[in-house]
N, C-alpha and C positions, 0 to 999 in steps of 0.2 A: 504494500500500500504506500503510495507515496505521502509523502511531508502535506503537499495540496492538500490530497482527497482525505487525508488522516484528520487536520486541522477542520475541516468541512464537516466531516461525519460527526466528530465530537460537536463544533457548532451549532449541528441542525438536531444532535441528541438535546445539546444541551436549552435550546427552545423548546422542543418538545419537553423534555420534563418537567419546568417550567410555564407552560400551559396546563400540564397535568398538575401541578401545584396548585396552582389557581383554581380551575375546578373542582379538586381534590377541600378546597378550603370553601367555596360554595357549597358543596357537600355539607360540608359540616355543619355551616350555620343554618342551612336547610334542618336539619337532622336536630342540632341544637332549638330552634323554634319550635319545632313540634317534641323537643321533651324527649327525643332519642340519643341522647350521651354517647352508650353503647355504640351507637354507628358512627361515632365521629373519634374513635380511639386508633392512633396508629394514622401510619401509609396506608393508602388504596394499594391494592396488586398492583396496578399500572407504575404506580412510582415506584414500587419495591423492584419489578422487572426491568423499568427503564435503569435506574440506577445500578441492577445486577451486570444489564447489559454493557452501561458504561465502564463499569470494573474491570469486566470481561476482553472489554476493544483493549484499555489501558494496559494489563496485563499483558498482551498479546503483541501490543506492541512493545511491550518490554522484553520480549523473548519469552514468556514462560509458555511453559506449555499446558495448556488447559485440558481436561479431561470431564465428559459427562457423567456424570454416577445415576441409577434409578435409585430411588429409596422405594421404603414397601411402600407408599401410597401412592405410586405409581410415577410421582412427580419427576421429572429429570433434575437434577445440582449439580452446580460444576464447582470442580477445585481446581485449584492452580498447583501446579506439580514443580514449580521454578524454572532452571536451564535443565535440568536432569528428569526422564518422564518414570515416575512410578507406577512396579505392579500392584495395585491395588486390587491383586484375585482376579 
């Protein structure tokens, strides 16, 4: 990936999460008016994924080597394995 498109992709993540923010806070006061607390605890999924994704690019463009893992509820997780890629089974 070059330096360009690298700089760009973080850019246009980083407005995108950022409008998910915003909504994300709409939410809530939505949620907070009508007396729903509970729905306004934490990130939305969108920001928790957008964010995982950003990690994910940064990391990568660090050199490490990423790897998907399932866990039992079917979900896919990545870790970062560093410069060196581990057997993880």
């Amino acid at each position: 990936m070059s330096l360009n498109n690298s700089k760009m992709i973080k850019d246009l993540l980083d407005q995108i999460i950022s409008l998910a923010e915003q909504q994300d806070k709409e939410w809530k006061a939505i949620n907070l008016a009508k007396h729903k607390a509970s729905q306004t605890i934490g990130d939305s999924a969108l920001i928790f994924h957008l964010n995982a994704l950003k990690e994910l690019i940064n990391r990568e463009e660090a050199g490490e080597t990423i790897r998907a893992i399932e866990n039992i509820d079917g979900r896919s997780y990545f870790i970062a394995l560093g410069q060196q890629e581990l057997d993880i089974g």
